[in-house]
C-alpha positions in Angstrom: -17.1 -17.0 -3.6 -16.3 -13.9 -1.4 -13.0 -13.0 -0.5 -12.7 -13.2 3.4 -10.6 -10.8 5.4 -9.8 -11.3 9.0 -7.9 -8.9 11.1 -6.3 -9.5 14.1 -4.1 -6.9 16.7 -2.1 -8.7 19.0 -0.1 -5.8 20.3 -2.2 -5.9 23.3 -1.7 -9.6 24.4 2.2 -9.2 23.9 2.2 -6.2 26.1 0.3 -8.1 28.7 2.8 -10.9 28.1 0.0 -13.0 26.6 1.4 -15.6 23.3 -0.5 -14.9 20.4 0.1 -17.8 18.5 -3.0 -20.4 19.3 -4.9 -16.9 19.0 -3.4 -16.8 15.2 -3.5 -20.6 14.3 -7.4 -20.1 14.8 -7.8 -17.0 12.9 -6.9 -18.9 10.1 -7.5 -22.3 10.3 -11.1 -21.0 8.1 -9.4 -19.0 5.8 -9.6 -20.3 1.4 -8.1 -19.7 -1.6 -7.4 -15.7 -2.0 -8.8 -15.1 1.3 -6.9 -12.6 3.1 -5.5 -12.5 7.2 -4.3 -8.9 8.0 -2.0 -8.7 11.4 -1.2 -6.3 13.6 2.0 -6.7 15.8 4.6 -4.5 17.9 7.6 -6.1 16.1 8.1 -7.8 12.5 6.5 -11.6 13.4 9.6 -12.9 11.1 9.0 -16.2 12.4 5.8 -16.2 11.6 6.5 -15.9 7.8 7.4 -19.6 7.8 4.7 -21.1 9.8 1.9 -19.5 7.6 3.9 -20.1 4.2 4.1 -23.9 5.0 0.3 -23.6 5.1 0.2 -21.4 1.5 0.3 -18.0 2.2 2.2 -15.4 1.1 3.0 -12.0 3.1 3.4 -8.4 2.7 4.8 -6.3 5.4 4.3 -2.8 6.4 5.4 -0.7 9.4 3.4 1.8 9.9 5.0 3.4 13.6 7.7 2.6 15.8 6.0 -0.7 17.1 3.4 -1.0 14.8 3.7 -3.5 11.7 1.1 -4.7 9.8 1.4 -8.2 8.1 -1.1 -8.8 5.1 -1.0 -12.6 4.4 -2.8 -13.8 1.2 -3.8 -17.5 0.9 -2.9 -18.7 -2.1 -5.0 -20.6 -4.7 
């Protein structure tokens, strides 16, 4: 089976004050084994980290400008 990649930016909504997480939650809810969910956020989503491990993913962070960080989260098989 293909590996799946989903992005999502949610700089944008947190500017406009607009919670991300439901926006998230659904992004991933199809994701499988090795598929991969790539974020993009203003600020390191540290609590984030725990919701998505509980649900078997693991993460690699990157910040890539002053209130930029990307987030790649694997699912694990």
């Amino acid at each position: 089976m293909e590996q799946r990649i989903i992005e999502l930016d949610v700089r944008e909504d947190l500017k406009n004050k607009i919670e991300p997480f439901q926006k998230i939650m659904e992004a991933i809810k199809e994701l499988g084994a090795n598929d991969i969910f790539i974020l993009h956020a203003p600020f390191k989503p540290v609590p984030l980290f725990a919701v998505l491990k509980a649900k078997g993913f693991t993460h690699e962070e990157e910040e890539l400008d002053k209130k930029h960080w990307k987030v790649t989260f694997t699912k694990k098989a």
